[in-house]
C-alpha positions in Angstrom: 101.1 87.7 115.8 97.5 89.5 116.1 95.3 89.5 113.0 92.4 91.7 112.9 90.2 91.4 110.4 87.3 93.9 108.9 84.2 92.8 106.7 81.0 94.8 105.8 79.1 95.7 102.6 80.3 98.2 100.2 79.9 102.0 101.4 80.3 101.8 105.4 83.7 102.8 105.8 85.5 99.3 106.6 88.5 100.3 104.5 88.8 103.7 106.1 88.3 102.0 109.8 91.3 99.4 108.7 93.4 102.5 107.7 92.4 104.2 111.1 93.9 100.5 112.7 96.9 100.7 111.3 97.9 104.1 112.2 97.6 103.5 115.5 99.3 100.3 115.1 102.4 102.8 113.7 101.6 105.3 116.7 101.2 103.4 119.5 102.5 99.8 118.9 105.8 98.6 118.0 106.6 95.8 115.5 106.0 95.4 111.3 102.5 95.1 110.4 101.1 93.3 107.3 97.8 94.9 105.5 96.1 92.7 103.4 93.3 93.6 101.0 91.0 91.3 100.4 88.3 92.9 98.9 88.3 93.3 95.3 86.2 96.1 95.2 88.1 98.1 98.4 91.0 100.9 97.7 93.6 100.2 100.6 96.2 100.6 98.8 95.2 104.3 98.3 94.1 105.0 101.9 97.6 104.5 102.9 99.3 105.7 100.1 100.5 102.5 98.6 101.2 101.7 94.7 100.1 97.6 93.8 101.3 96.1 90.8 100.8 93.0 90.4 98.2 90.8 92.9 97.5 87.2 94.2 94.4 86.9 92.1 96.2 87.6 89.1 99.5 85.3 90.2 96.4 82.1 90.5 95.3 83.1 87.1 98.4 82.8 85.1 99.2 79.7 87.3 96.7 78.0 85.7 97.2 79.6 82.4 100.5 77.7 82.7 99.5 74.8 83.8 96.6 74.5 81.2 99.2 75.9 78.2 102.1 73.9 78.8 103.1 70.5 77.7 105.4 70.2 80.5 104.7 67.1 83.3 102.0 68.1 86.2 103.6 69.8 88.6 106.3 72.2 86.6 106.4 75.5 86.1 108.9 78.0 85.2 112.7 77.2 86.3 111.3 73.5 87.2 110.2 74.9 90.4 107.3 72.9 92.1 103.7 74.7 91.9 104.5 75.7 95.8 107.8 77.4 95.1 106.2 79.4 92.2 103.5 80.5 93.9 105.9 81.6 97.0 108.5 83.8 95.0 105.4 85.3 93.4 103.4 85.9 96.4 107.1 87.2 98.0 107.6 89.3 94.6 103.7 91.2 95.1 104.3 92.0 98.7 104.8 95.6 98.9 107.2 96.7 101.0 106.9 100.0 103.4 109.1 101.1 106.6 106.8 99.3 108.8 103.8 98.6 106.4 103.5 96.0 103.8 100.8 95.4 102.0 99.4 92.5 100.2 96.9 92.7 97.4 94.3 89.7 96.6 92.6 91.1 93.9 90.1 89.6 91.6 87.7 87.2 92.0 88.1 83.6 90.4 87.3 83.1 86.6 86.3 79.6 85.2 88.2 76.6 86.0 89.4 74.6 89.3 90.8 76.9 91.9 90.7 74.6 95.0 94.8 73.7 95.0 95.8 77.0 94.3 94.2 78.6 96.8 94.9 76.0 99.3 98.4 76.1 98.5 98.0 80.1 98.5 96.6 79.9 101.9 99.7 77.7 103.4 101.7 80.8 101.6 99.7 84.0 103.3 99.7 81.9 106.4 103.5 81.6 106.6 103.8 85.4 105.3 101.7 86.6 108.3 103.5 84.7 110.8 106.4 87.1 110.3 104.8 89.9 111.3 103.5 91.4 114.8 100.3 92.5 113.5 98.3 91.6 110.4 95.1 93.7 109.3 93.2 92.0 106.7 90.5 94.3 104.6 87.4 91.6 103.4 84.8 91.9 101.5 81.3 91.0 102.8 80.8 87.2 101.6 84.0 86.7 103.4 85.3 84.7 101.3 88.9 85.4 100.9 88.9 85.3 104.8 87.5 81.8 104.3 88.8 79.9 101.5 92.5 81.8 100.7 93.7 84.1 103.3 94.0 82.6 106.7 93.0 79.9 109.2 92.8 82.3 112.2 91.3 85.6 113.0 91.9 87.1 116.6 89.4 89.9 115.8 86.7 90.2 113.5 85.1 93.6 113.1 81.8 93.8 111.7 81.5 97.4 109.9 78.0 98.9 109.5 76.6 102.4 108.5 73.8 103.5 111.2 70.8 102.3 109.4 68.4 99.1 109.6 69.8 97.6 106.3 73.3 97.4 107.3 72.6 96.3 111.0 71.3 93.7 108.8 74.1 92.8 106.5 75.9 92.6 110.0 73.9 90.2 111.7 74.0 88.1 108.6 77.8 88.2 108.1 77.5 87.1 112.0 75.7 84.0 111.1 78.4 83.1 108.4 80.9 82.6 110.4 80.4 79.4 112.6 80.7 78.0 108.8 84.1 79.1 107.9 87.0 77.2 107.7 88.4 79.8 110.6 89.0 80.2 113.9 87.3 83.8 115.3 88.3 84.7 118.6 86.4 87.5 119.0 83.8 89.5 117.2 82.3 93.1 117.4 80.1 95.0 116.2 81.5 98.8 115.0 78.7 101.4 113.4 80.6 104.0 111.2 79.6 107.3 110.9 77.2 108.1 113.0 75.8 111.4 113.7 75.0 112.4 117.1 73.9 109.3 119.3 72.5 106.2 118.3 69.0 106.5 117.7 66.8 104.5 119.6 65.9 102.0 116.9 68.9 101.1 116.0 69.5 100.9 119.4 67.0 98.2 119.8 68.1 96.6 116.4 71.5 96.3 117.8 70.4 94.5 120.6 68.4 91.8 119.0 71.5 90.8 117.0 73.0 90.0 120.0 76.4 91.3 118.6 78.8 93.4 121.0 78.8 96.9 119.9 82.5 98.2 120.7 82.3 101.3 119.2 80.4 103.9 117.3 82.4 105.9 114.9 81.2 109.7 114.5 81.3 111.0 110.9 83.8 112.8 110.2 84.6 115.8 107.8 88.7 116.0 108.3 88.0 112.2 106.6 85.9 113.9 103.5 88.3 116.0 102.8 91.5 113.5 102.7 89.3 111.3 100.7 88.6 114.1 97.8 91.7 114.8 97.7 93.0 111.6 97.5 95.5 111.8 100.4 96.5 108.8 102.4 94.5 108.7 105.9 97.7 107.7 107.6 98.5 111.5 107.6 95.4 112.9 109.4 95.6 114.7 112.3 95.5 112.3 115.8 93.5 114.1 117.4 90.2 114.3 114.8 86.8 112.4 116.5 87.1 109.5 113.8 90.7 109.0 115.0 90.4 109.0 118.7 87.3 106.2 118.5 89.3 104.3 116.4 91.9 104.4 118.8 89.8 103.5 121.5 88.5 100.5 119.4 92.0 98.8 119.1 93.1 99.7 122.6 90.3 97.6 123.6 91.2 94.9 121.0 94.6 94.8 122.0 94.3 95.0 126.0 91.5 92.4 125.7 
């Protein structure tokens, strides 16, 4: 199993970059492949053409809506089944299934109350679930903290997203510093500016430097993307050989032939 994981703040194209991953994946790798979105404000279930229903965040909330509601003993839920084997068939019931894509939703962020055993049990879950697959592409949001606390224990790659200004170099470099803190393994980690016009300007350049992150890839913006995304097609139907594309590519050969 290879898990790649994306983070960066809102607007710099991580969930498009993730879409771009996992069409090569389909092109040019074989084996099933298991997206996860774990940002709560990210659409990958739209960039490849997906339909969620129902999501892990909202299978820990009415866990707990259970547990606090019912007179049963600690530890029963529904059927008798342990709080494990309910969150499993749910988690199993969620997954969306695709010809070579599933896709797994996390959804919202926690409400009030004491998540740490349902997400630790939740972890054991989506660590199990990936281990089925060749390839797993998880979609984070910037704190990381799905990554962290409910998703998984190991990343392979982590790409750092950023649009080409100071500001989200940044967010980057900060992100950077988060990690030695998690409660992950990160192989590897990479820099990747999105959208970027021409060449990289020279003070970004020097930016780029000074975070001492390793830039794999700039990503040119790209208007065969625009136009997908207005009209609300999937990106795993774009054209291979558009400039977005082809860098992309070039990012997860790398990746992948590290």
């Amino acid at each position: 199993m290879t898990t790649i994981a994306l983070a960066g703040k809102g607007g710099t194209g991580k969930t498009t970059i993730a879409a771009l991953l996992i069409r090569y994946l389909l092109e040019e790798r074989d084996g099933a492949i298991l997206a996860i979105d774990a940002d709560p404000a990210s659409n990958l279930n739209m960039v490849l053409g997906v339909e969620i229903g129902q999501t892990v965040g909202d299978i820990r909330e009415d866990m707990l809506d259970i547990v606090q509601s019912s007179s049963a003993m600690a530890g029963s839920m529904p059927g008798g089944m342990s709080k494990q084997d309910y969150l499993d068939y749910q988690v199993q019931m969620a997954l969306v299934e695709g010809d070579r894509v599933d896709m797994l939703s996390m959804g919202r962020p926690e409400g009030p109350g004491c998540y740490c055993a349902a997400n630790q049990m939740l972890r054991v879950i989506i660590d199990r679930l990936g281990k089925q697959y060749d390839y797993v592409v998880i979609d984070n949001e910037a704190g990381m903290e799905h990554l962290s606390r409910r998703t998984t224990r190991d990343v392979d790659t982590l790409l750092l997203v950023t649009d080409p200004t100071q500001r989200g170099l940044v967010a980057a470099e900060q992100m950077a510093r988060m990690v030695p803190g998690l409660e992950i393994g990160v192989a590897r980690m990479y820099l990747v500016i999105n959208r970027l016009r021409g060449e990289l300007p020279a003070p970004l350049a020097t930016t780029v430097e000074r975070t001492g992150l390793p830039l794999i890839k700039t990503v040119p913006e790209d208007s065969s993307l625009a136009e997908f995304e207005f009209a609300g097609r999937p990106l795993l139907d774009l054209p291979l050989d558009i400039p977005a594309y082809r860098a992309v590519h070039e990012i997860a050969e790398r990746i992948l032939n590290h």
